[in-house]
C-alpha positions in Angstrom: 0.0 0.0 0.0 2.8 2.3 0.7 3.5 2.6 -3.1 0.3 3.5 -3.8 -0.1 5.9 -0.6 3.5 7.4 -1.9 2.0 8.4 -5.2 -0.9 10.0 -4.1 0.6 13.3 -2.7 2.8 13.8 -5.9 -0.1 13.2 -8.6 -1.9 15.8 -6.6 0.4 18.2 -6.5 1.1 18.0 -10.8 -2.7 18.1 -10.9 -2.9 21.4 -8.9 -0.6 22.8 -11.3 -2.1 21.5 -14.4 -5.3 22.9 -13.7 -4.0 26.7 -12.0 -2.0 26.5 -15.5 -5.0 26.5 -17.4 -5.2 29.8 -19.7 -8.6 29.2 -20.8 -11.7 27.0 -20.1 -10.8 24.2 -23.2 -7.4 23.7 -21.2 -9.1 23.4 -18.0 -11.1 21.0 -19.6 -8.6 18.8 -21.1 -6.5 18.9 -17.8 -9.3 17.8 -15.8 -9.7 15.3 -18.4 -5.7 14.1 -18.0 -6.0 13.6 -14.6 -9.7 13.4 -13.3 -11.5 11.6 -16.3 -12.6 8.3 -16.8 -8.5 7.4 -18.5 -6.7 10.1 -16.3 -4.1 9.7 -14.7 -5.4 9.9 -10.7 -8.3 7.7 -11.5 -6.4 4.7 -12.9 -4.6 5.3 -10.0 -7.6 4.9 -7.8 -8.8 1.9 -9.9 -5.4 0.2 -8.7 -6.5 0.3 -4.9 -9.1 -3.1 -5.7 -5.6 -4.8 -5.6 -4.4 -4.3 -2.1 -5.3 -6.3 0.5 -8.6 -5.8 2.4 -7.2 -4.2 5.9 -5.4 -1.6 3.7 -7.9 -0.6 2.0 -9.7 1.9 4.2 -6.9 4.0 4.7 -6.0 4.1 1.4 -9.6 5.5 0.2 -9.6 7.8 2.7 -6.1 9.0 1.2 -7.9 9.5 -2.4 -11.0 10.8 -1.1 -9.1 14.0 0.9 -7.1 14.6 -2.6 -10.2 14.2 -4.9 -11.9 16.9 -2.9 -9.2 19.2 -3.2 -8.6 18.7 -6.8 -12.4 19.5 -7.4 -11.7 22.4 -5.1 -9.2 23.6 -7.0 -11.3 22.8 -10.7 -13.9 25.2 -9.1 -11.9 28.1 -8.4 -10.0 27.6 -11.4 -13.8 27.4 -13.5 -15.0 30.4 -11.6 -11.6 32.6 -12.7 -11.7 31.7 -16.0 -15.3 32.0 -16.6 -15.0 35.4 -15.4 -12.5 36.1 -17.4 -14.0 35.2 -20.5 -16.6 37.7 -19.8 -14.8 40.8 -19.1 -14.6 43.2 -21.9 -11.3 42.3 -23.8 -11.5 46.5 -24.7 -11.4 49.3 -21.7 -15.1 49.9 -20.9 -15.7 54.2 -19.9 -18.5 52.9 -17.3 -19.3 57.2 -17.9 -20.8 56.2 -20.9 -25.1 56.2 -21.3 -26.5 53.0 -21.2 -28.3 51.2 -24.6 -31.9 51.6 -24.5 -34.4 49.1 -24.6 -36.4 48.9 -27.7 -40.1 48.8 -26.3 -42.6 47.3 -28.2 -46.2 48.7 -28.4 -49.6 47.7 -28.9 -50.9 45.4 -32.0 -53.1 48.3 -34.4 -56.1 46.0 -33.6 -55.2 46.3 -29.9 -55.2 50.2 -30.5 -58.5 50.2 -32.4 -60.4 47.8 -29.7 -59.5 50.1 -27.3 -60.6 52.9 -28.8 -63.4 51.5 -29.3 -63.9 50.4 -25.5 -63.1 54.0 -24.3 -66.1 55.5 -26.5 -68.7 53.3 -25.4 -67.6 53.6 -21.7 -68.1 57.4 -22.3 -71.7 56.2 -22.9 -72.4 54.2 -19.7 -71.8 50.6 -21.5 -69.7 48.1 -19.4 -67.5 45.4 -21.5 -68.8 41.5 -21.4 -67.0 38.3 -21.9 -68.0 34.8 -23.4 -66.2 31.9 -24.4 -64.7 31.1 -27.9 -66.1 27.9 -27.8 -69.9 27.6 -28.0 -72.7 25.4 -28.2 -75.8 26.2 -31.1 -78.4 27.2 -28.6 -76.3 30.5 -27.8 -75.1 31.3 -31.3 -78.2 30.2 -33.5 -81.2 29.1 -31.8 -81.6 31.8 -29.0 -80.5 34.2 -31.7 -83.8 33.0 -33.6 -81.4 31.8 -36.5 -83.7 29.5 -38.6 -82.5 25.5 -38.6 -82.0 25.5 -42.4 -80.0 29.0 -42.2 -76.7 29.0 -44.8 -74.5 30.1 -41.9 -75.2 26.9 -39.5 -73.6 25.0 -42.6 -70.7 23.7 -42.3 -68.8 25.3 -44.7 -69.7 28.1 -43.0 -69.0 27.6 -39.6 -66.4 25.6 -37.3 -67.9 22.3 -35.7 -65.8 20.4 -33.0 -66.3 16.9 -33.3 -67.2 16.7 -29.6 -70.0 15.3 -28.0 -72.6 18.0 -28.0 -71.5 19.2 -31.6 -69.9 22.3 -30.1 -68.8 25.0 -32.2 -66.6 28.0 -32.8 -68.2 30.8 -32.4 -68.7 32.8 -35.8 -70.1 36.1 -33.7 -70.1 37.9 -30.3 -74.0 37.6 -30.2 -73.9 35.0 -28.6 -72.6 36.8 -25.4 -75.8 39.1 -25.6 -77.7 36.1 -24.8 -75.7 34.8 -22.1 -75.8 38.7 -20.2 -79.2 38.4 -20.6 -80.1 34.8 -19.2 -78.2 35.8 -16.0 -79.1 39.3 -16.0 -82.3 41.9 -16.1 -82.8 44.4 -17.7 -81.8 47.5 -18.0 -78.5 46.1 -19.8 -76.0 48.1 -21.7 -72.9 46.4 -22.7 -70.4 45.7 -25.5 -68.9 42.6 -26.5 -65.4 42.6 -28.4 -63.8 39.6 -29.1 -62.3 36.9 -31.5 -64.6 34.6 -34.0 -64.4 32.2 -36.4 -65.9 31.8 -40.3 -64.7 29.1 -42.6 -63.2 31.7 -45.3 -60.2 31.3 -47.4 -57.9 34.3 -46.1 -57.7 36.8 -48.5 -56.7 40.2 -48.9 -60.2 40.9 -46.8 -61.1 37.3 -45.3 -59.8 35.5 -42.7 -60.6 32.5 -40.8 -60.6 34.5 -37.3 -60.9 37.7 -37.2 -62.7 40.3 -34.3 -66.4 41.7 -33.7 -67.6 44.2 -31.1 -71.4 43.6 -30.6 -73.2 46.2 -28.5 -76.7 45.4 -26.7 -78.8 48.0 -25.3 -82.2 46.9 -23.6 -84.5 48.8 -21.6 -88.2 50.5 -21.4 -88.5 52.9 -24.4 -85.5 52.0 -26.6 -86.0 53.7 -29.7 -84.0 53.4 -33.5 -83.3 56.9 -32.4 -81.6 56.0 -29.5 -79.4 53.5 -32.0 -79.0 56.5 -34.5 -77.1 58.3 -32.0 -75.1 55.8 -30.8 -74.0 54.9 -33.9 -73.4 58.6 -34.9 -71.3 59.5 -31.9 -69.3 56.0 -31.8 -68.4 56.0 -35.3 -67.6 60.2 -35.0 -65.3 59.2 -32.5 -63.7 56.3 -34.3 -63.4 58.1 -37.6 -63.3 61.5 -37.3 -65.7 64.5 -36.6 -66.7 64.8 -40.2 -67.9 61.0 -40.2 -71.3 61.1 -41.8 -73.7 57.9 -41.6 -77.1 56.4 -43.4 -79.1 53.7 -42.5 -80.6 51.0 -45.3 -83.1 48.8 -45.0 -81.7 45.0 -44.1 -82.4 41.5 -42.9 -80.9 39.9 -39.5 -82.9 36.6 -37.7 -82.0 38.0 -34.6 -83.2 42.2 -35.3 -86.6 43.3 -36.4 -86.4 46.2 -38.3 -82.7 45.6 -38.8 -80.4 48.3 -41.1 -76.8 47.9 -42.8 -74.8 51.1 -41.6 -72.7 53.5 -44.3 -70.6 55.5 -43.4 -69.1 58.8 -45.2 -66.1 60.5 -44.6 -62.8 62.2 -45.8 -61.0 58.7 -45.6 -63.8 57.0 -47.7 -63.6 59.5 -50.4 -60.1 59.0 -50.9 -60.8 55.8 -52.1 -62.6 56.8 -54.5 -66.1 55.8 -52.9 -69.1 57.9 -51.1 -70.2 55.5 -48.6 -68.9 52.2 -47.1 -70.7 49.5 -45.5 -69.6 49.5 -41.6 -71.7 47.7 -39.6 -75.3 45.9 -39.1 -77.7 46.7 -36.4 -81.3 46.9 -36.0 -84.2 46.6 -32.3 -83.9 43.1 -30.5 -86.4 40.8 -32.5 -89.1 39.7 -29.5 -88.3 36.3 -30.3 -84.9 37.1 -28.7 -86.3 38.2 -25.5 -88.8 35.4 -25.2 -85.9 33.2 -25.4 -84.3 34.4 -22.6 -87.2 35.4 -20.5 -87.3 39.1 -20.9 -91.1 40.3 -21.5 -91.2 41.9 -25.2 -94.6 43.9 -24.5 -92.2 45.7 -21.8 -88.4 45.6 -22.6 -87.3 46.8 -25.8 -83.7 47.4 -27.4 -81.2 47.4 -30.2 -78.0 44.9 -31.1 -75.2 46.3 -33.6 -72.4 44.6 -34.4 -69.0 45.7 -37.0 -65.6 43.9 -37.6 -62.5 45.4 -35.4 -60.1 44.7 -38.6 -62.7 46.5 -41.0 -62.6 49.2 -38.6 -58.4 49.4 -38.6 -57.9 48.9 -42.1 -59.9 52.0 -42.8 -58.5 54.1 -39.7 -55.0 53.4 -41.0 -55.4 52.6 -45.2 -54.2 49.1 -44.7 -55.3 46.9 -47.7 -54.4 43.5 -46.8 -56.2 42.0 -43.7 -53.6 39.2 -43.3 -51.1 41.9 -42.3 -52.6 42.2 -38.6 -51.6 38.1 -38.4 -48.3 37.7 -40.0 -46.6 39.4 -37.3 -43.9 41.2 -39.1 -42.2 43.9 -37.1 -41.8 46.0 -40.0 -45.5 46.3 -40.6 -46.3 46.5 -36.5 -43.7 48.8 -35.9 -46.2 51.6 -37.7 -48.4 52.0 -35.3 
C-alpha cells in the first residue's frame, strides 16, 4: 500500500498545477480530463486500490478521497476565474458612458383600435362582457332566432368540434348578448369585443378568425333613435368629426327592423367611394327576448355589431387583412 499511498501526494500536486496552469476554459477542460477523467491519470490510480489487501484498503480510500476533494476544489476556483475572465470586456469599458436603451414594443393596431373603441362606449355608460370562444348552437343560433335551415349553421360556413354536443366556434359575439341576458335583467347596456371564427379562405379581406364588437342596449322605451345616435357619436369618435352615416333597410334573424350602416367621410372618399358599408344593427327581434325570458310587451332594445379589422384597415389605409396576423415587425412597428 505504501506505493500506492506514496504516489498520491505527488499526482496531486502536478494536478494542482495543471489545472491553476490552465489559460482558458478548453485547457481546464482537457487537464481535468488528464487527470480526473474516466482514462486520467489519478483515476487509474484509484482503480489500482481493488488490488491491495482488504485491511489496507480503508486508509487508502480515505487518502484519495481527501485529494479528490481538493482537486475539485481547485477545478472550481480555477472554473469560476476563468469563466470570469471570458466575460470581461477584452476592450477598456468608460463605465461614464449612457446606457443602450431598450427597444419597447407597443400595442398590435387592432389592440389600439379595440380600445378605442372600448373607451367611446364607456363614455356612454356601456360596461365590457366576456363569453367563451367555444360555444354550443343554442347561444349562437337558436336563441339568436337563426332558422335550422339558415346557410350560416352549414358547415362550410361555420367551425364544428367533433365533440359530443357538436360544439362550435363561435362565428359572432352575439352570442354573449344572450348569455348577459339569461343571468341578467334588464336594463342592460354592454359591449362585447372579441375573436370569432368563419370558414373563409384568407384573403386580402377574409380571414378565418378575425374580431367583432357587438353592442346590446335593452331597456323601457328603446327607440331606432336611440341606435342613431349611438352609432353617430361612436363611429364620430372612431373616424373623425366629419364621419357622416345612413341607415338601409336590411335582414338579421336576430333584429326586427334591422339596417346595414354606411358611413361617409374624408377617408372613404379617398378611395374613391361615397359610402362604405360599416356595420349591421337593428331593435332586439321579440323572439330574442322570449328566449331568454325578458317580457317583449315591456323591454325593448337594439343589437349592432362591426368587424374590429374592417374598422383598422380604414382608420390606418391598410389593404391586406392578413397583415394584422403575419406578425412582421416592419409592418407593427407603424403604429
Amino acid at each position: 500500500m505504501s506505493g500506492i499511498l506514496d504516489q498520491i501526494e505527488p499526482l496531486k500536486a502536478a494536478a494542482t498545477e495543471a489545472l491553476r496552469a490552465a489559460p482558458d476554459l478548453p485547457s481546464l477542460e482537457n487537464a481535468k480530463g488528464a487527470f480526473l477523467g474516466p482514462e486520467g491519470r489519478f483515476t487509474t490510480l484509484m482503480k489500482q486500490m481493488g488490488a491491495l489487501p482488504r485491511e489496507e484498503r480503508p486508509a487508502a480510500g480515505k487518502a484519495f478521497n481527501a485529494a479528490k476533494v481538493a482537486l475539485d476544489a481547485v477545478l472550481a476556483e480555477c472554473r469560476d476565474r476563468l469563466e470570469d475572465l471570458a466575460a470581461a470586456p477584452k476592450e477598456p469599458t468608460d463605465f461614464t458612458l449612457p446606457g443602450r436603451r431598450r427597444v419597447l414594443g407597443r400595442r398590435h393596431p387592432l389592440t389600439q383600435v379595440t380600445d378605442a373603441i372600448v373607451a367611446a362606449f364607456r363614455r356612454l355608460g356601456f360596461a365590457v362582457a366576456d363569453g367563451p370562444e367555444g360555444e354550443d348552437e343554442r347561444h349562437c343560433f337558436d336563441a339568436l332566432n337563426t332558422p335550422a335551415d339558415h346557410p350560416a349553421r352549414d358547415s362550410h360556413d361555420t367551425f364544428y368540434l367533433d365533440t359530443p354536443g357538436r360544439p362550435l366556434l363561435r362565428t359572432h359575439t352575439s352570442s354573449v348578448q344572450i348569455r348577459v341576458m339569461e343571468t341578467q335583467a334588464p336594463p342592460i347596456r354592454i359591449i362585447v369585443p372579441g375573436r370569432v371564427y368563419r370558414r373563409d379562405n384568407a384573403d386580402a379581406t377574409h380571414n378565418p378568425t378575425f374580431h367583432q364588437v357587438e353592442g346590446l342596449y335593452v331597456d323601457e322605451g328603446v327607440t331606432v333613435g336611440d341606435l342613431k345616435g349611438t352609432v353617430e357619436f361612436v363611429f364620430r369618435e372612431l373616424m373623425g368629426a366629419d364621419t357622416k352615416i345612413r341607415f338601409r333597410p336590411h335582414y338579421f334573424s336576430y333584429t326586427e327592423p334591422s339596417f346595414e350602416i354606411d358611413f361617409s367621410n374624408a377617408l372613404v372618399r379617398k378611395l374613391g367611394k361615397d359610402w362604405l358599408e360599416i356595420a349591421g344593427c337593428g331593435m332586439v327581434h321579440p323572439q330574442v327576448f322570449e328566449n331568454v325570458g325578458y317580457d317583449p310587451e315591456r323591454w325593448s332594445g337594439w343589437a349592432f355589431g362591426f368587424g374590429i379589422e374592417r374598422i383598422a384597415m380604414i382608420r390606418y389605409g391598410i389593404n391586406d387583412i392578413r397583415l394584422f396576423y403575419e406578425n412582421d415587425v416592419r409592418f407593427l412597428k407603424q403604429f
